[in-house]
C-alpha positions in Angstrom: 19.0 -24.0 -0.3 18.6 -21.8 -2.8 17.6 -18.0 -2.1 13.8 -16.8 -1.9 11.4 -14.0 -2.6 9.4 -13.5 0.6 6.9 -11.1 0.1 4.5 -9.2 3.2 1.5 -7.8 2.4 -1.9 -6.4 3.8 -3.9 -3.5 4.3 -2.5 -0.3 6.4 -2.1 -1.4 10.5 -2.2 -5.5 9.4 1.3 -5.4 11.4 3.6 -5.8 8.3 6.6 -4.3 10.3 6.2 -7.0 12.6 5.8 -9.8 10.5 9.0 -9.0 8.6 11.0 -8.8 11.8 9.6 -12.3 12.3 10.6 -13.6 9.0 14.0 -11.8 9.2 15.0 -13.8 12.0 13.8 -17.0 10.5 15.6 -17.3 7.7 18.6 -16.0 9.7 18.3 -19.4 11.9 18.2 -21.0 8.7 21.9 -20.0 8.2 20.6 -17.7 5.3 21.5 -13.6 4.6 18.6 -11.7 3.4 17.4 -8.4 2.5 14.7 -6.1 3.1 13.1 -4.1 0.7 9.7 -1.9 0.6 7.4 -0.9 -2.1 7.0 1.6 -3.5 10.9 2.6 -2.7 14.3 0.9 -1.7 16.8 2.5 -4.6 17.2 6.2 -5.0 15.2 7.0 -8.0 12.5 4.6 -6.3 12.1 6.2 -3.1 12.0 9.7 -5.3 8.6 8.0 -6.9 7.4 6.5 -3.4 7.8 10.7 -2.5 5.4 11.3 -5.4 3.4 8.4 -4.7 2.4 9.0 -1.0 3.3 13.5 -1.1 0.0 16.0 -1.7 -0.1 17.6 -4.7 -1.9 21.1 -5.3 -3.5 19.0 -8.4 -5.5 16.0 -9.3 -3.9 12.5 -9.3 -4.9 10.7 -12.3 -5.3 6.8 -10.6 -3.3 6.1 -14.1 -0.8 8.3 -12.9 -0.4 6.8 -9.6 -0.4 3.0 -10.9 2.5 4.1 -13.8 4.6 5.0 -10.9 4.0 2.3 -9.1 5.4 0.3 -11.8 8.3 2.5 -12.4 9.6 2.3 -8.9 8.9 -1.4 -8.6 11.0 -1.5 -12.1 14.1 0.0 -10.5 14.0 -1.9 -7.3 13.7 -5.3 -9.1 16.4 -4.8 -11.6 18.9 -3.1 -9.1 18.1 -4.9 -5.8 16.0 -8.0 -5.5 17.1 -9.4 -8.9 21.2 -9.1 -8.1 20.3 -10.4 -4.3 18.7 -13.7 -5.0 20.9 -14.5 -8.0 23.9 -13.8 -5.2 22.1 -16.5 -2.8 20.8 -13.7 -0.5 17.2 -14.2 0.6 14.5 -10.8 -0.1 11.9 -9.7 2.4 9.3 -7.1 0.5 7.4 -5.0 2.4 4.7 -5.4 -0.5 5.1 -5.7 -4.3 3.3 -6.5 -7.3 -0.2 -8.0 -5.0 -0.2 -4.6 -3.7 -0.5 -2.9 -7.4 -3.7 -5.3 -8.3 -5.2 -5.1 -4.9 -4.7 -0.6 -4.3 -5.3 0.1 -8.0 -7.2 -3.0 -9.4 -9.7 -3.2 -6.4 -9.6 -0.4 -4.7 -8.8 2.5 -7.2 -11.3 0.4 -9.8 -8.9 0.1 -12.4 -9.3 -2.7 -15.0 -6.8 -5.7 -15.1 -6.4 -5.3 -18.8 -5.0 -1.6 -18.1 -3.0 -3.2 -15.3 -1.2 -6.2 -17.4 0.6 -4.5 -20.4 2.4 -2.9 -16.7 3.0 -5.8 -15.4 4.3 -7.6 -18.0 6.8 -5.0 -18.7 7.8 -4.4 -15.4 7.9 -8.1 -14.1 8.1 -10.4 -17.6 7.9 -13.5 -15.9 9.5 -12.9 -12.4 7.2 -13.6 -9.2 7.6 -14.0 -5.7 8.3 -17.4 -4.2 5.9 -17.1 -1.6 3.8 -14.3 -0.2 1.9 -13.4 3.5 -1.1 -11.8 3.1 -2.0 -10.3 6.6 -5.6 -9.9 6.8 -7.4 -6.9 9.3 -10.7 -5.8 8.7 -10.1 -2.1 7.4 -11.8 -0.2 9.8 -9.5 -1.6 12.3 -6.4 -1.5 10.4 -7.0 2.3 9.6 -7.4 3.1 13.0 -3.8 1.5 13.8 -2.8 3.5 11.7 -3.7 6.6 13.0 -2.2 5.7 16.1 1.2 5.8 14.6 0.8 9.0 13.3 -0.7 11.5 10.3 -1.7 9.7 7.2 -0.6 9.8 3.9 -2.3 10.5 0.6 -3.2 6.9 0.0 -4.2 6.0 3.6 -6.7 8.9 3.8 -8.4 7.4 0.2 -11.4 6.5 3.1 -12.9 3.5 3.9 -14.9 2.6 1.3 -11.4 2.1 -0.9 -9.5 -0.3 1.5 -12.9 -2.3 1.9 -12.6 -2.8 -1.9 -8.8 -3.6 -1.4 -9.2 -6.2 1.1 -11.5 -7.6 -0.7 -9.6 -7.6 -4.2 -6.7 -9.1 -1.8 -8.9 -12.0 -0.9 -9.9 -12.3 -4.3 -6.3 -12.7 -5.4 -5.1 -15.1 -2.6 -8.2 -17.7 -3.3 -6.6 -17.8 -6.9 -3.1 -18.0 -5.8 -1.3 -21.1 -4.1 1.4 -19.2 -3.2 0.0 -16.9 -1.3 -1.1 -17.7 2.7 -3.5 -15.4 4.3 -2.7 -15.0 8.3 -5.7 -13.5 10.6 -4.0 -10.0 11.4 -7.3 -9.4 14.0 -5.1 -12.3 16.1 -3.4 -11.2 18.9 0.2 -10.7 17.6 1.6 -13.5 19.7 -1.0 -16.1 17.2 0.0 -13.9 14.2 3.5 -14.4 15.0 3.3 -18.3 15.4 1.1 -18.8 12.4 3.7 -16.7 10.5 6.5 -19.3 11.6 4.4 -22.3 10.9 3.9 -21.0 7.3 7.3 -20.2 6.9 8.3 -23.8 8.3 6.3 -26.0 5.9 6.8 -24.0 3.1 10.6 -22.7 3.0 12.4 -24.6 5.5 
């Protein structure tokens, strides 16, 4: 069997953390070693970016800013992690990647696609996950699980009104895309959980 790119993704309190747990112990019954990884992060220089990223500034962030940096750290992690993995047979688990880039900055910062692809192109050529989980919570919901775990970051406190237009640029994205499955997150986690497995059994096992 050869190794896979499993990638999470969803809004802020969809239960990603979860999920990946779940997945992690899958493919570790399928006799497989895997990995996990998060985005923006997971090499040195790229949880350095995922400090600028996420930190307050006593300046303006230009949404170009914040998208190039994206890139850059999603650049060093595939070229130094998920790339040598899989071509070792090791399985990957990302805790979001490129879905997160069009859905945050596409939808939600507004930025056009056609800014977006020279990025993408250069940071991805023709590499793409094998399959993806898109956990879906309505974002009044998933905001508010996230302030129960704590204070919110730079991006999580971009308001409503931004992860409304990122959920719905995710949505957009997994119509258009057969490799990505979107699970009800507003489940209780026990369904969530199960649906997760199912995917994962008809479409990797």
């Amino acid at each position: 069997m050869s190794a896979k790119f499993i990638v999470i993704e969803g809004l802020e309190g969809a239960g990603k953390s979860s999920v990946i747990s779940v997945v992690r112990e899958f493919i570790r019954q399928l006799g497989q070693q895997c990995i996990c990884t998060r985005e923006p992060g997971g090499t040195p220089m790229a949880e350095a970016i995922r400090e600028c990223v996420k930190g307050d500034w006593q300046e303006s962030i230009a949404e170009e800013t914040e998208l190039m940096l994206m890139y850059a750290a999603r650049r060093q992690l595939l070229v130094n992690v998920i790339q040598p993995a899989l071509s070792k047979g090791t399985w990957v688990i990302g805790d979001r990647h490129d879905m997160s880039s069009l859905a945050y900055q596409g939808g939600g910062r507004g930025i056009r696609y056609d800014k977006i692809a020279p990025l993408r192109d250069l940071c991805l050529q023709v590499f793409q996950p094998d399959l993806t989980l898109y956990l879906d919570v309505d974002p009044e919901e998933g905001l508010k699980r996230a302030r129960g775990r704590g204070e919110l970051d730079r991006i999580e406190r971009s308001g409503l009104a931004f992860f409304e237009r990122t959920r719905a640029r995710y949505l957009e994205l997994a119509n258009h895309d057969t490799s990505v499955f979107v699970i009800d997150a507003m489940q209780p986690m026990a369904e969530v959980h199960r649906k997760v497995k199912e995917t994962l059994q008809v479409q990797v096992a």
